[in-house]
N, C-alpha and C positions, 0 to 999 in steps of 0.2 A: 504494500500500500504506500502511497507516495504521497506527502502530505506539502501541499502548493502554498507558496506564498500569496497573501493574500489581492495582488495586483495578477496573480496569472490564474486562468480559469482551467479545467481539463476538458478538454476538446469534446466534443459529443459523436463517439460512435455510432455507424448507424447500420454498418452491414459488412459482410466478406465475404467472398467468391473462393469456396475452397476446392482443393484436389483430394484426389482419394491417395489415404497412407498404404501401399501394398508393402511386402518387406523390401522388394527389388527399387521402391523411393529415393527408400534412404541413401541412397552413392548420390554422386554429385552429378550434373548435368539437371539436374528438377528444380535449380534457381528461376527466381521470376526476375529477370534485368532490365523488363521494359514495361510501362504502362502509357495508355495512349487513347485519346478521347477524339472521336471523329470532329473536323473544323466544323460543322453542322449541328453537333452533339447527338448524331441518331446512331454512333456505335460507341462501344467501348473495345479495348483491345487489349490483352496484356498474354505474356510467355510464359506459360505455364511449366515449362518445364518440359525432358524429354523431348523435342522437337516440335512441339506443339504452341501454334499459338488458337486461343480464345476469342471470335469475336462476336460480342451479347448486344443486342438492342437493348440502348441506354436506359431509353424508359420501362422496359422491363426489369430489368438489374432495379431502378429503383422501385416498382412496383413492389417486386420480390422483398424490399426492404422494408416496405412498410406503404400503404398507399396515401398515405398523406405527404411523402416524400420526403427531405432532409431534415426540414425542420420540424417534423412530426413523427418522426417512424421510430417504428419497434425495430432493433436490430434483429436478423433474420441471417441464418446461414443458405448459400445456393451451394450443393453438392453439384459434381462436373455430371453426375448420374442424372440429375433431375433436370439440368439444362441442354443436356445431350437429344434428350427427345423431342426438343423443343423447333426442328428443323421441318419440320413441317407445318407451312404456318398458311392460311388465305393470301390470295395475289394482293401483292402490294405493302403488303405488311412486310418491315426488315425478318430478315432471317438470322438463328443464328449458324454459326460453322465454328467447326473445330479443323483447321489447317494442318498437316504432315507438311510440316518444311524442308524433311529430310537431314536436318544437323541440327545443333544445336542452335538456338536464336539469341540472341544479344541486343540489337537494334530492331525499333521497330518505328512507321509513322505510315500517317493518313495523308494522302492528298486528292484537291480534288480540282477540278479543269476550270477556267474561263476563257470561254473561247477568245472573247478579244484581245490573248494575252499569244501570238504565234510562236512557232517556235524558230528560233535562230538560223534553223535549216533550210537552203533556200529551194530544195526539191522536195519539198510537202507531199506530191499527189504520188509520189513513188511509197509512202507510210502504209504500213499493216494496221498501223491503229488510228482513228480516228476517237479521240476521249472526248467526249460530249460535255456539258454541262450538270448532264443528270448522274455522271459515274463516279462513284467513288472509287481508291483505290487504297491497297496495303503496301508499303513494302515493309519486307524484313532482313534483317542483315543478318548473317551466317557465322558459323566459326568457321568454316570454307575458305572464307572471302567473298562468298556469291551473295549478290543481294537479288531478291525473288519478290516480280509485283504480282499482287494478287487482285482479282476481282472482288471487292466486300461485298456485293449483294449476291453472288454467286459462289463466290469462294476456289475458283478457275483461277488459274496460275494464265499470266501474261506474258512477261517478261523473265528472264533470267541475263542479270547481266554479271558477266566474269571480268573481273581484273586486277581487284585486290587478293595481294598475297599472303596476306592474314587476317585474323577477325574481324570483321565489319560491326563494331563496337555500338555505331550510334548514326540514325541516320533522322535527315528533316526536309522538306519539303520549303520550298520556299511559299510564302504565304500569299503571293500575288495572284495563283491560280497557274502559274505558268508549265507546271509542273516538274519544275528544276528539282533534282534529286541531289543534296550532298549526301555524303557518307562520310564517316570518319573509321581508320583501321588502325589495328599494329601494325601496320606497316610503314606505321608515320607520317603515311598521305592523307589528306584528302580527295575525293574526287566529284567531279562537279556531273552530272547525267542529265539529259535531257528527253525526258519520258515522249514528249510530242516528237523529238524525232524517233521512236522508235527506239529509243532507250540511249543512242548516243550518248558517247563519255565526252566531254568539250575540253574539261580542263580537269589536273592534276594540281593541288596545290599544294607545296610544299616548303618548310619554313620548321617543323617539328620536329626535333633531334630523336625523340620518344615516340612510343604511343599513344594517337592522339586518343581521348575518350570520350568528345562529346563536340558538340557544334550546335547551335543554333543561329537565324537568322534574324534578323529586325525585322519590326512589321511590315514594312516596305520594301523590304526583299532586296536593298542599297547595300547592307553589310552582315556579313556573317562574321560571328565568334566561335572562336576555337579552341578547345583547351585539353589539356593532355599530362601523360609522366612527365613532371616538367615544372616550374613557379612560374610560367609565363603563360599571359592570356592574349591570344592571336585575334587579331579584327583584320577582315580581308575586304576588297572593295570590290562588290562582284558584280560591278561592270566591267572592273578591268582587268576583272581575276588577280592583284595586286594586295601586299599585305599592306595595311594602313600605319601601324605601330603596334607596340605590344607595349601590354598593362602589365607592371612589377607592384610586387606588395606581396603577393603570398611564399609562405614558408615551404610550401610540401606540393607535391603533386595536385593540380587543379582537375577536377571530376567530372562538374556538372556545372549548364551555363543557359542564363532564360535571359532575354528580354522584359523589359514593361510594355503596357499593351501598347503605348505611346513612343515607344522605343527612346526616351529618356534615360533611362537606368538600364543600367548592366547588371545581375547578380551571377556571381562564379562561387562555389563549393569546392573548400579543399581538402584534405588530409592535418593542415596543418589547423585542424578546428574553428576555421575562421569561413562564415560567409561575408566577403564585402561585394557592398553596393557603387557600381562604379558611375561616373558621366561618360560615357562612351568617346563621347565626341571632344571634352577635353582629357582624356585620359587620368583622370582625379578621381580618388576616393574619397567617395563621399560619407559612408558609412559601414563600420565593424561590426556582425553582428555573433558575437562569442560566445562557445560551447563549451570554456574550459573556464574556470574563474581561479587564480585570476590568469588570465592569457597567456601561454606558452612562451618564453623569448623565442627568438628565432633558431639557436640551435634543439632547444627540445619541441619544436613545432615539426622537424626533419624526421623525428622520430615516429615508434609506435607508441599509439595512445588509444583510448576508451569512447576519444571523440571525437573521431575521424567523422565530418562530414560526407556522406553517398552521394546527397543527391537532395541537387535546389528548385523550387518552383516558383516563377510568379504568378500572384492572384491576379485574374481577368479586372479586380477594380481597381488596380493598378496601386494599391497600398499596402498589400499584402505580401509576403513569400512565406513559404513553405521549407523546410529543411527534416531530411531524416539523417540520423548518426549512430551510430554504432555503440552508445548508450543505450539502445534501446528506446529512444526516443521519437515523437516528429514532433517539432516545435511549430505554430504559426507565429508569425512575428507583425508588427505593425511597422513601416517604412519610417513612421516618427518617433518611435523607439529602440531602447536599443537592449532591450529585454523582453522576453517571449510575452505574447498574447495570453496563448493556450499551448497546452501542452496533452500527449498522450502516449502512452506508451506503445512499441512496437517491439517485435521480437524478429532481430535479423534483416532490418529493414533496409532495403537495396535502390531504389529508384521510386520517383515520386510525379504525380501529376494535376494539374486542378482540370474540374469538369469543364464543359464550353464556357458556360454562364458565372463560373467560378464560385456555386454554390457545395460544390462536394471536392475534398479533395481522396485520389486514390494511390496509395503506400503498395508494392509490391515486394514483398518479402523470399527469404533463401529456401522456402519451402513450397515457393510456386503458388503461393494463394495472394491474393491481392486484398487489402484493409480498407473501409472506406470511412471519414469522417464530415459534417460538416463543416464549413467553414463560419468561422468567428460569425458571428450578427455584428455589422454595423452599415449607416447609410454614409456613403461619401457626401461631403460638404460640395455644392455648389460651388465655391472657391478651387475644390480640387477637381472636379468635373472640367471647367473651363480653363485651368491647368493642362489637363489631358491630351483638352482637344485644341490648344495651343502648341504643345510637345512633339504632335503628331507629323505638326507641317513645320515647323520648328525649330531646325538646330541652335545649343546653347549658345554657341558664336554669336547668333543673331539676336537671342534673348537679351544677352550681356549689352547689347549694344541699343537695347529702346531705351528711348528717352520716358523714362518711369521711374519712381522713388526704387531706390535700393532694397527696400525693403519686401517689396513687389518682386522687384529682377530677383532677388535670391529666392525667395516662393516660389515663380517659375522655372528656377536653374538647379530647386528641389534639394540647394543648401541646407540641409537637414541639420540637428543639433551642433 
């Protein structure tokens, strides 16, 4: 029993999506390393282990929870047995699937088409695919190297595309609809694919001494982050496939790497038990958000420790992040402080995600079942709303330079304590 200070609350569980214990489990390969919420919110996704990934229509997962939903439900367990039969549904309704990827999975992400986003290739009418508007898709990244797109409403393999030479650790979609594939591998690359051409690799980018572990992109699909075995946080310009600079500050190997939904902030997850909040675009830390008390110095930060940050998320209302640790713990946090929100406990917890709407978040843990909590209650202020939607179109260069009291400018440049 854990007994909370009385500024932080315990998080409110609300459900878990388990797998069945057989003895043949327990070896290793039945980690869950990915969790993944469709851009739409109509799937969920996560690797269960064993070669298999899970993918659940969303609002069933929470029906199953409770039918009042997050902020009402009885937590409720879904065995893999009772959602297995569930493939047979009326036209139109999401389906679910259970995928054979053939290896073990590591990466995993959802993307999905806008047509008026073309693709870079200038012999189009020569393509096998044509991805519409209405199609969703999976990929998954392999211990292989191979990354494998799947069909989500069918659950038919598309694509297979070969070229990394070791694990395909972490893969993202860029958010513009264009259906730009990174990948991140041990192999130290990145690689850049372009599903509308037919899965075309465009570019290779490389800058990583180590293996890299994770990458994501801004909301605007202008810069991707990359981070790896390694204290350095890579930002690349992917128009010109070019690294922009690199973010120093952490002690240990860097994990996990999100965006704000405004692409204002940077959050990166280390080893060295530190999540900081960066400004992307001046390269400044803006906020430490600490798992060790009191903070590591920087040689015992290199080390093992109890509070190795997994894996960071940020919340859709742009004030939020998520952190799981190897305490045993997920923290939420508020962006204006610098002490947890809410806290809950987890057991072995690997990777983390928040839902479309950023009302639920989901923890996947080393046993292959994935946790689900709700997120903190609060409304965002108006002030921070119009924050947001200034940030979005926005770079801080240009904030710093309106003619507005300082007090303001540092509000919107998200100078935090």
């Amino acid at each position: 029993h854990i007994t909370l200070p009385p500024h932080i609350q315990r998080a409110k569980f609300i459900g878990e999506l388990l797998v069945p214990v057989a003895p043949f489990d327990q070896k290793s390969g039945r980690e869950n390393w990915t969790v993944a919420f469709a851009p739409d919110g109509s799937y969920f996704a996560w690797s269960q282990g064993h070669r298999i990934v899970k993918l659940v229509p969303w609002s069933k997962c929470l029906k199953k929870f409770g039918e009042e939903g997050p902020n009402g439900a009885v937590p409720q367990q879904l065995s893999r047995q009772n959602i297995d039969r569930g493939t047979v549904v009326p036209d139109g309704e999401p389906r679910e699937h259970s995928i054979d990827c053939g290896d073990i999975v590591w990466g995993l992400a959802f993307g999905s088409s806008v047509p008026e986003k073309p693709s870079r290739c200038v012999n189009i009418e020569w393509h096998r695919f044509k991805f519409g508007q209405d199609q969703l898709l999976l990929a998954t990244g392999l211990n292989n190297g191979r990354i494998k797109i799947w069909d989500v409403y069918n659950g038919k393999l598309l694509l297979n595309l070969m070229d990394h030479t070791d694990i395909v650790r972490d893969l993202t979609f860029a958010p513009d609809g264009s259906l730009v594939l990174v990948s991140a591998s041990r192999d130290k690359t990145l690689r850049v694919w372009d599903l509308k051409d037919d899965g075309n690799m465009v570019k290779v980018l490389r800058g990583h001494q180590n293996w890299v572990y994770c990458s994501a992109f801004s909301p605007d699909s202008s810069v991707l982050c990359s981070v790896g075995a390694g204290k350095s946080v890579f930002l690349w310009d992917m128009d010109k496939y070019s690294l922009i600079r690199k973010l120093e500050g952490h002690h240990n190997d860097v994990v996990s790497c999100e965006f704000s939904p405004d692409g204002a902030l940077l959050a990166t997850a280390s080893y060295d038990t530190r999540v900081i909040v960066w400004d992307p675009y001046m390269g400044t830390m803006l906020l430490e958000l600490a798992h060790l008390f009191p903070p590591p110095s920087p040689i015992f930060a290199g080390g093992a420790n109890d509070r190795w940050v997994r894996s960071v998320a940020f919340c859709h209302d742009g004030r939020h992040i998520a952190s799981i640790t190897d305490d045993r713990m997920v923290r939420f946090w508020s962006i204006e402080e610098k002490s947890p929100q809410a806290i809950a406990p987890i057991t072995n917890g690997l990777c983390c995600a928040f839902s479309t709407d950023g009302s639920v978040l989901a923890a996947g843990s080393r046993d292959g079942s994935v946790h689900f909590w709700a997120s903190p209650n609060s409304i965002a202020s108006l002030q921070h709303l119009c924050r947001m939607a200034l940030r979005r179109v926005m770079p801080t260069q240009q904030v710093q330079a309106l003619p507005i009291p300082s007090l303001i400018r540092s509000y919107l440049s998200y100078q935090i304590l």
